[in-house]
N, C-alpha and C positions, 0 to 999 in steps of 0.2 A: 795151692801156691801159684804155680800154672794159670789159672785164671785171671788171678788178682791181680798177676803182674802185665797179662793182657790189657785185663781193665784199665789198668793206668796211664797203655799207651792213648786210646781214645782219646781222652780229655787232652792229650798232649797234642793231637793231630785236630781235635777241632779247633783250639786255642789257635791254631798256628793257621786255620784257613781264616777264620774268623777274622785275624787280624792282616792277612793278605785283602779279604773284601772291604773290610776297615779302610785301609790304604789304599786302595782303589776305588773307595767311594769318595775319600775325602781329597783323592788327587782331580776323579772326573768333576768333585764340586769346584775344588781352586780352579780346575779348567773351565766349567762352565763359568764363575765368577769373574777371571780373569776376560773371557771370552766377552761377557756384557760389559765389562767396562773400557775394551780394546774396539767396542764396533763405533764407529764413527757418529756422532749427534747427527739431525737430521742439516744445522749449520754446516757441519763441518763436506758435502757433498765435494767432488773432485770437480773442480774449474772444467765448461764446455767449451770444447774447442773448436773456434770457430774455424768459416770455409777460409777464412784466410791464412787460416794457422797458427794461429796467436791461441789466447785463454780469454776468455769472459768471467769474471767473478761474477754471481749473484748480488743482490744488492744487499743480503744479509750474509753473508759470507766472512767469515771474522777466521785468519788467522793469526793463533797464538802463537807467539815468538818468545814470551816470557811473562812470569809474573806481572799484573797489572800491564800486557804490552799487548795491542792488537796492530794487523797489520793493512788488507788494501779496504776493509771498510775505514776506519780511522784515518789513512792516508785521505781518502776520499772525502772525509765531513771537514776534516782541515781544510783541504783545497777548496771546497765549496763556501767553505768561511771566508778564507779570503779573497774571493772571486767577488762574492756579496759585499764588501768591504771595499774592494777595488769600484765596484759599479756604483757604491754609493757615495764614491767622494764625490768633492767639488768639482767643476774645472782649472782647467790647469790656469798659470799665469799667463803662457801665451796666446792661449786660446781666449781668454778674458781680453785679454791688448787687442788683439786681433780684431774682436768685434768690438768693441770700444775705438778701435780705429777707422772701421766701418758707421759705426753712426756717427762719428766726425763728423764723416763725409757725407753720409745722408743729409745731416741736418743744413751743412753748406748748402747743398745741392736744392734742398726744399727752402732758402733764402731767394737764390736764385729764378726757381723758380716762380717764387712772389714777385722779383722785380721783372720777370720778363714780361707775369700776366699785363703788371702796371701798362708797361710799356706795348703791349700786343693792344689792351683795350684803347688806346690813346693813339694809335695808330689804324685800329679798326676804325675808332669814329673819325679821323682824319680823312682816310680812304670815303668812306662810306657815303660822306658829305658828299664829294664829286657825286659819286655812283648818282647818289639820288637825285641832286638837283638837274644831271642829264636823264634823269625817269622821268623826271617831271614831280615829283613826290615830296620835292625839298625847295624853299622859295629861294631867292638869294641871301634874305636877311639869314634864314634858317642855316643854312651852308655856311654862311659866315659868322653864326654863334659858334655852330661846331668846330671849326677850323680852330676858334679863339682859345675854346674851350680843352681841345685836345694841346692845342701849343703851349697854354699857360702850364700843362703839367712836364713838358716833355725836360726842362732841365732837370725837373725830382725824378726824373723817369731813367735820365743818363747817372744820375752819381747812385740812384740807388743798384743799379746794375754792375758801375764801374764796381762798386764795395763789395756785392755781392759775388763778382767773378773772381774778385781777387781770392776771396775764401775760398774759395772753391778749387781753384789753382794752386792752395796753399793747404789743405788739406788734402791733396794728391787721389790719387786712385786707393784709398784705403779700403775700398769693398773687394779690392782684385782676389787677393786670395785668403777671403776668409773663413771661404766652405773649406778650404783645404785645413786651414790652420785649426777648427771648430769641428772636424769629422770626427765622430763618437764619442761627443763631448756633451754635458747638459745643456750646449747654446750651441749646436747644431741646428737647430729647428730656429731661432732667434736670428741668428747667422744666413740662412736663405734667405727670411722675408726682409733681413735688409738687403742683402745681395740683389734679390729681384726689383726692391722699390729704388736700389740706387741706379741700377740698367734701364730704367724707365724713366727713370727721372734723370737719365743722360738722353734719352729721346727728348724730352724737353727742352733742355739745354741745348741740343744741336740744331731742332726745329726752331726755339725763339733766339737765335744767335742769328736767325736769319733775318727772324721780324726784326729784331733791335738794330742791328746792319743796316737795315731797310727806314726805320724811323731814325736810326741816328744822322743820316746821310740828309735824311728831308727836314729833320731843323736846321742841320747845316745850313743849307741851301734856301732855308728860311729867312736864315742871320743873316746871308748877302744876297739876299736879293733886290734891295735894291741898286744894286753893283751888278745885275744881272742883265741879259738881254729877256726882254718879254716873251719874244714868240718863243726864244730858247728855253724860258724857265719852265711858260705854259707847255713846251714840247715833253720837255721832260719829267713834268708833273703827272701827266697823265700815261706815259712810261710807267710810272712810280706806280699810280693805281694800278693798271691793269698787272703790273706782278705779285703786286701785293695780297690778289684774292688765293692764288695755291700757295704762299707762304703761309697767310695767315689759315688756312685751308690744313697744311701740314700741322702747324705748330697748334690747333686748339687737337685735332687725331692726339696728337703725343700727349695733350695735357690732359686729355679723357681717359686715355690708359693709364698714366702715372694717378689719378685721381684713383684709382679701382685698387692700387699696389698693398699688397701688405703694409702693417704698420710696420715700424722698424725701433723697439729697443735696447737698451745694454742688458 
């Protein structure tokens, strides 16, 4: 009897280890399982901290904030959406007026200076007649076709100038600030090359403002000359040529550079 009741304890004490390892195997597994699914994706890495203190996110870096929510990559593709969206609109309205007001004024200015050429070429062969017939190169008859020749246009010479200045006066300084108004605009680049060809082609306009001055003054003095004194007129005739070579000297320089300018449009 002794024995048998021995025997019965065994089976009671291995039951009892058996299910302590049991339970310590099935706790180290929920640990080890828990353990794999607690270690961070190779995404989810801890932001470098930069030398200045701050955080850097990776550029795959996705934090989860909530079902279907992520945070600084997402934040990041929206902004970049509409950064892309902002650089590809149009121009703005003022920036469109601005240089719309700018070639206004170019095209005045490029008026003008068609009539100055008018009048610079009608004035060169004015001048030029003296020149030559004291070379020797030009007869009398010849000197006095040219003279005929350049006088008969000089009244188309004064109204086409007076028209064209008025435009011009009247379409104001609209190139002044259009690189300002056009900065980071798609008519930035449009916006210079009028700027530049309107600044050159104010060279022009100031150089033949001088020829025009210069031939308007000598059909004046065309109209009354015979109300003139002779050796006076001849005095100041030849005055008239010799200033006439560095004017017209200045103003064809301006009209060689304005020639080279950018096109200019809206």
């Amino acid at each position: 009897m002794g024995r048998h009741r021995g025997s019965a304890r065994h089976p009671l004490v291995l039951v009892a280890v058996l299910t302590v390892v049991a339970v310590l195997l099935a706790g180290g597994g929920a640990y080890a399982v828990w353990r794999a699914f607690d270690e961070p994706s190779p995404g989810e890495v801890a932001p470098t901290v930069t030398a200045g203190g701050g955080s850097s996110v990776g550029a795959e870096s996705v934090e989860t904030t909530g079902p279907g929510t992520t945070g600084p990559s997402s934040s990041t593709t929206s902004g970049s959406s509409t950064t892309g969206s902002s650089t590809s609109s149009g121009p703005s309205a003022e920036a469109t007026a601005a240089l719309q007001r700018c070639v206004t004024t170019v095209r005045a200015q490029e008026s003008l200076a068609k009539a100055v050429a008018g009048s610079a070429a009608s004035w060169q062969t004015h001048t030029d007649a003296q020149r030559r017939m004291e070379a020797g190169t030009f007869t009398a008859a010849q000197t006095a076709a040219a003279w005929a020749r350049s006088k008969a246009r000089g009244p188309a010479d004064l109204k086409a100038y007076a028209t064209a200045n008025a435009a011009v006066k009247q379409a104001g300084q609209g190139c002044a600030d259009v690189d300002a108004k056009t900065a980071g605009s798609p008519l930035a680049a449009k916006a210079s090359a009028c700027a530049e060809r309107s600044t050159r082609l104010a060279a022009v306009q100031a150089a033949g403002g001088k020829v025009q001055s210069e031939w308007s003054a000598h059909i004046a003095m065309m109209a009354n000359k015979a109300h003139t004194n002779k050796a006076a007129y001849h005095e100041r005739w030849l005055g008239m040529v010799k200033d006439a070579g560095p004017t017209l000297t200045a103003y064809r320089t301006a009209a060689a550079a304005a020639a080279k300018a950018p096109a200019c449009t809206a």
